[in-house]
ZARO-427180 format. One record per residue (C-alpha): x, y, z; residue in one letter; residue number from 1. Coordinates in nm, 3 decimals. Example, Ala and Ser with C-alpha at 12.3 -4.5 7.8 and 13.67 -1.06 7.14 Angstrom:
residues 2
      xx      yy      zz vexti kolba
   1.230  -0.450   0.780     A     1
   1.367  -0.106   0.714     S     2
***
This chain:
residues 78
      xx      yy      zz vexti kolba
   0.000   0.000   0.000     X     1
   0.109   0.362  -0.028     X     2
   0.100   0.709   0.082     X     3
  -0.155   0.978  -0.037     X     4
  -0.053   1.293  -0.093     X     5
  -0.251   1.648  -0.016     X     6
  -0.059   1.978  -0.141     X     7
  -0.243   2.365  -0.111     X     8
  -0.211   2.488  -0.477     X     9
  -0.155   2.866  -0.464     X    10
  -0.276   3.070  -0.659     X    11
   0.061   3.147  -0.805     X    12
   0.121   2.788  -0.909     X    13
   0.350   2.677  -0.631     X    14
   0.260   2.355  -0.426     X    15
   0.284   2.424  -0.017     X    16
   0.176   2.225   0.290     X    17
   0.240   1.859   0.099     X    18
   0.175   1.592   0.383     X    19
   0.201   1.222   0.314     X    20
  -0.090   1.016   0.474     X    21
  -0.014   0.615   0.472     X    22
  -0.322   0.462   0.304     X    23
  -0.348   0.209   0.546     X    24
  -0.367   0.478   0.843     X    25
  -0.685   0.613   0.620     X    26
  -0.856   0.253   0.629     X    27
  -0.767   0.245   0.966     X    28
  -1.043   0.541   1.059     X    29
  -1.422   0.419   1.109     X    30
  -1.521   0.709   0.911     X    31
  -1.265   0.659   0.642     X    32
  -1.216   1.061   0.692     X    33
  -0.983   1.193   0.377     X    34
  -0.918   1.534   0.576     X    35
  -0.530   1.563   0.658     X    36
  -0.617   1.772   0.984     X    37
  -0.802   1.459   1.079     X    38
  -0.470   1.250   1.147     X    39
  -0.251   1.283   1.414     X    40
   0.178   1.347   1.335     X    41
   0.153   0.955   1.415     X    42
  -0.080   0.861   1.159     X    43
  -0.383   0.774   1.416     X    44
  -0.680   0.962   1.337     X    45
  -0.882   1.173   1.572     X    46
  -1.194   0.985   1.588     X    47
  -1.087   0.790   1.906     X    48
  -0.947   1.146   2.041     X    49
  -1.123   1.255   2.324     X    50
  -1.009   1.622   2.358     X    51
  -1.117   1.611   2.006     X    52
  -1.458   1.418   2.015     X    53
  -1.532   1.706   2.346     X    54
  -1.434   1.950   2.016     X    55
  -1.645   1.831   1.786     X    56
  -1.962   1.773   2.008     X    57
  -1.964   2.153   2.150     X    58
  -1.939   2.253   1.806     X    59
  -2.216   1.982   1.669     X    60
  -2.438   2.151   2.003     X    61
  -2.315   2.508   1.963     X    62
  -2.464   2.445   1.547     X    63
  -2.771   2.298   1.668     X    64
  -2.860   2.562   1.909     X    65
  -2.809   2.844   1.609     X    66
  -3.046   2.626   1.398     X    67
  -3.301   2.573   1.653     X    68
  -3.327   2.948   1.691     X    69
  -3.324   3.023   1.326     X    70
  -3.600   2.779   1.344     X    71
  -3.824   2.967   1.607     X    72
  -3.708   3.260   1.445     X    73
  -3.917   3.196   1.101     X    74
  -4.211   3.037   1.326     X    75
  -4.270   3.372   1.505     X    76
  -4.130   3.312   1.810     X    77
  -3.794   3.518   1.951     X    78
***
């Protein structure tokens, strides 16, 4: 197996921030996530992270509370 690569294209044509992501580190992630900032220096992804699950869920609850409003919003209420 090999490595995938992920590169920021400028707009200028030069290649910047190339990381190398084993494929096999990729499969290893239950949500097969293809986002570099996902995995770790150590090729582990974050889905077993809990500082980063704590991230994700305030942010999942922080979206859902702006909806929710938007929601009540268009229905009349505050």
């Amino acid at each position: 197996m090999g490595n995938i690569s992920f590169r920021t294209l400028d707009k200028d044509g030069t290649v910047t921030n190339v990381r190398l992501i084993k494929q096999s580190d990729i499969q290893k992630c239950p949500l097969f996530i293809l986002v570099p900032e996902h995995y770790k220096a150590d090729g582990s992804c974050k889905c077993f992270d809990k500082a980063e699950q704590a991230r994700i869920l305030a942010e999942r609850l922080a979206r859902r509370a702006k909806t929710m409003a938007a929601i009540a919003r268009q229905k009349g209420g505050k």
